[in-house]
C-alpha positions in Angstrom: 2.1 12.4 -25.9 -0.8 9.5 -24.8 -1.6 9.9 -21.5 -3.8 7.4 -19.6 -5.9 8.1 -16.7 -7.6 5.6 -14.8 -10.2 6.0 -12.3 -10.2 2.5 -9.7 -13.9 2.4 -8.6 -14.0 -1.4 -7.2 -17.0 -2.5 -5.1 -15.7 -4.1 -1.8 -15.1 -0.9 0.6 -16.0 -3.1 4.1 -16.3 0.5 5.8 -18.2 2.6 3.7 -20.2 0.2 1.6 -21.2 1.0 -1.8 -19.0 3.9 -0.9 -18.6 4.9 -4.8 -21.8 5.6 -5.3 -22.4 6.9 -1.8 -24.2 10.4 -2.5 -21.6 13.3 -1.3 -23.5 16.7 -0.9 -26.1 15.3 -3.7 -24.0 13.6 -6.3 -22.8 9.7 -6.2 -18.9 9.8 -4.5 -17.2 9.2 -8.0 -18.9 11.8 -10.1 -16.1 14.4 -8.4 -13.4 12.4 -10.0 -14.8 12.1 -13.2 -15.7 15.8 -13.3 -12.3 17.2 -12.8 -10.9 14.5 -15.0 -12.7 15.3 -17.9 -11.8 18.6 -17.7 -8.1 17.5 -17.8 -6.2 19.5 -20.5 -3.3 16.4 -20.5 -5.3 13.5 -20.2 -5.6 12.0 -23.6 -8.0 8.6 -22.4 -10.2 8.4 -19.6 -11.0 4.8 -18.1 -13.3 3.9 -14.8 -11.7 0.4 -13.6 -14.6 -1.2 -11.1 -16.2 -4.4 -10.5 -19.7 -2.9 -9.8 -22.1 -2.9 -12.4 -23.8 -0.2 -10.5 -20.7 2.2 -10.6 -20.3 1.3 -14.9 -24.0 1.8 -15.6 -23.3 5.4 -13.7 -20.5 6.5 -15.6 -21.9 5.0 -18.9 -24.8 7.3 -18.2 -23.6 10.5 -17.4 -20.1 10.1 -19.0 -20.7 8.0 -22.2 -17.1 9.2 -23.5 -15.2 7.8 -20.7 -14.0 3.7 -21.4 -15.7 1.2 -19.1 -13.1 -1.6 -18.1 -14.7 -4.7 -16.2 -12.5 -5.5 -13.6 -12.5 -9.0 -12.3 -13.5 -9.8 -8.9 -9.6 -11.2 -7.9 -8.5 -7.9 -8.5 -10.9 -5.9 -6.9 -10.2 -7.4 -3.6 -9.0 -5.3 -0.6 -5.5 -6.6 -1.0 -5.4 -6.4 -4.5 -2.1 -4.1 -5.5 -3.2 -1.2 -7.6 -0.3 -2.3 -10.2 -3.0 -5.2 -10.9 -5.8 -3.0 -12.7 -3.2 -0.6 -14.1 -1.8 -3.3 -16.4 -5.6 -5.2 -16.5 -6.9 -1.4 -18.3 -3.8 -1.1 -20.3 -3.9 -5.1 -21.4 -8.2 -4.0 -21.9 -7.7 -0.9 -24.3 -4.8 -2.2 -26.3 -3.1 0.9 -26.6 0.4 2.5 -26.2 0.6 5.4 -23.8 3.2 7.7 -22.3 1.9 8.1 -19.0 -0.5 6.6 -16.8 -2.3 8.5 -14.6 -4.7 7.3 -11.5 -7.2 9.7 -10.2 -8.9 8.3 -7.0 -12.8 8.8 -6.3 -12.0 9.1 -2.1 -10.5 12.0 -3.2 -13.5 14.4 -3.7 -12.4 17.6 -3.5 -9.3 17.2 -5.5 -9.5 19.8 -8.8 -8.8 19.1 -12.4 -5.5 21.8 -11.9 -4.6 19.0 -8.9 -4.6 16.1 -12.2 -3.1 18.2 -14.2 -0.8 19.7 -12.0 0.6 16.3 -11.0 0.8 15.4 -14.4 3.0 18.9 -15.4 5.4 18.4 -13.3 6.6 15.4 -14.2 6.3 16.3 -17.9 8.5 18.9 -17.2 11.6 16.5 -15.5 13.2 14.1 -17.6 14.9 12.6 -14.6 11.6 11.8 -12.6 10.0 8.9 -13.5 6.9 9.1 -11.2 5.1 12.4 -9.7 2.3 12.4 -6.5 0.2 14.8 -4.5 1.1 15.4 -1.2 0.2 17.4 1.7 2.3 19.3 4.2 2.7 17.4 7.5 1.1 19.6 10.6 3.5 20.2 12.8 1.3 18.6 15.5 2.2 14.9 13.9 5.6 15.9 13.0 8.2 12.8 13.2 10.6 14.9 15.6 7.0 15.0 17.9 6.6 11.2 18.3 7.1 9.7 21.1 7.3 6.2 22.2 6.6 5.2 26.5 8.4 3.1 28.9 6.9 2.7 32.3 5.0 6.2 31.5 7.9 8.3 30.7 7.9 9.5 27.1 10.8 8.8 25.0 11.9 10.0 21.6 10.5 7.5 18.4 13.1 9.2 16.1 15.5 11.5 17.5 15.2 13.9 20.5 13.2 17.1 19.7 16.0 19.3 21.1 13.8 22.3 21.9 12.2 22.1 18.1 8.7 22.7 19.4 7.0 25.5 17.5 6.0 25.0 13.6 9.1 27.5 12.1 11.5 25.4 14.3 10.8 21.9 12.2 11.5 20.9 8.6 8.5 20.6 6.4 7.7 17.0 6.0 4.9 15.9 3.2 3.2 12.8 3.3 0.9 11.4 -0.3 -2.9 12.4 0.7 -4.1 9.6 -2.4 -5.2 11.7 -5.0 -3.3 11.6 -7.9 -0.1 9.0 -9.1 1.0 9.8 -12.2 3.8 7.6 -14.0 5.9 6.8 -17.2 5.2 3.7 -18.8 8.8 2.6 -17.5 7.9 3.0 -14.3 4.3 0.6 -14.8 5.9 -2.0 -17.3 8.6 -2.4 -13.9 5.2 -3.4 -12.3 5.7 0.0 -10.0 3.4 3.1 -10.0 5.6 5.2 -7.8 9.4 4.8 -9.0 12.6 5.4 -7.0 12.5 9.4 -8.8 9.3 11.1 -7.1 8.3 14.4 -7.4 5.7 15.9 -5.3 3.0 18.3 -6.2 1.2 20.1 -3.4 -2.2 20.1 -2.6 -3.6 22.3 0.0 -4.4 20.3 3.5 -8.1 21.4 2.8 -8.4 20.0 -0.5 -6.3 16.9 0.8 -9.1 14.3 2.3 -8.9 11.0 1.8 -12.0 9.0 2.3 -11.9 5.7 4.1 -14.1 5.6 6.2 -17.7 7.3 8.0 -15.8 9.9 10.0 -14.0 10.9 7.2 -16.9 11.0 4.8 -18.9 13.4 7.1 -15.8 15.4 7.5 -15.4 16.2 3.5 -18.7 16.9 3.2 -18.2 19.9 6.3 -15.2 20.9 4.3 -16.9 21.5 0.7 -19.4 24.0 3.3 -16.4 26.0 3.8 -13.8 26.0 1.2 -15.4 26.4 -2.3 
């Protein structure tokens, strides 16, 4: 089994720039990911996708066994799709693989059991073809919560709450919190990274942060104060 992961490091973050290589508590932003990918028991190939010279030079530094891909500026761009630098690294290294796997660098204080994790579970279904990270919803910003308003009266956004107030009254709802996509080669050569059979593998909301911009920076860096 060849599994590929791929760490997307471009340069072009408008709200955190050079976010990347942003130090977090003492350590450029992407040295997280690259940590607890390395440490991966599954991952077979480790790649850093960027367009920054600054991020490759890091990473060929400190990691020398990781791949350095050169991505090209048209599909670094904000509104690039991801599926355009997963097939760009596969069409780079020239190799078959089983899986690919994408481990992102806002993601800090994701763990190499969180990579791994992902990447077990869909190992172990044969009907899946994709599997994700995902964080349970707080019941604060549940769907049966929202509310839309008409001339200052609140009305239901999806159905009415019915009394459903308290946490034990709702269903659990997960949303993706952006760590980790893991995905047969099926799924990618359909130029798709998740497929219409997604499993879920569950972070805790504390280890779920997904950096995008200052607040959220500041706020992962509290976190790692107080949950090691």
């Amino acid at each position: 089994m060849k599994i590929l992961g791929i760490i997307p490091a471009r340069s072009g973050s408008k709200r955190i720039p050079g976010k990347n290589i942003k130090p977090f508590n003492g350590k450029p932003l992407i040295w997280y990911a690259l940590n607890a990918a390395v440490s991966s028991k599954l991952l077979t190939h480790l790649v850093v996708s960027s367009d920054s010279q600054d991020v490759l030079n890091f990473v060929s530094k400190y990691f020398p066994l990781v791949t350095l891909i050169n991505r090209p500026s048209e599909l670094a761009d904000d509104q690039s799709p991801a599926i355009d630098y997963v097939i760009h690294s596969l069409d780079s290294i020239k190799e078959t693989f089983d899986l690919v796997v994408i481990i992102q660098p806002s993601s800090p204080l994701s763990l190499t059991e969180d990579i791994d994790g992902t990447i077990q579970l869909l190992l172990n279904n044969d009907l899946a073809d994709s599997a994700v990270s995902v964080m349970k919803l707080d019941h604060s910003i549940h769907p049966i919560k929202m509310k839309t308003m008409e001339d200052e009266f609140l009305i239901p956004f999806y159905e009415e709450e019915k009394g459903r107030m308290a946490a034990h009254d709702l269903p659990e709802i997960f949303v993706r919190n952006g760590a980790v996509y893991a995905s047969r080669i099926a799924t990618i050569l359909k130029s798709r990274i998740i497929g219409n059979k997604c499993l879920g593998y569950i972070m805790p909301r504390e280890r779920s942060i997904d950096i995008n911009d200052p607040i959220d920076f500041a706020f992962a860096e509290f976190l790692t104060m107080h949950f090691k």
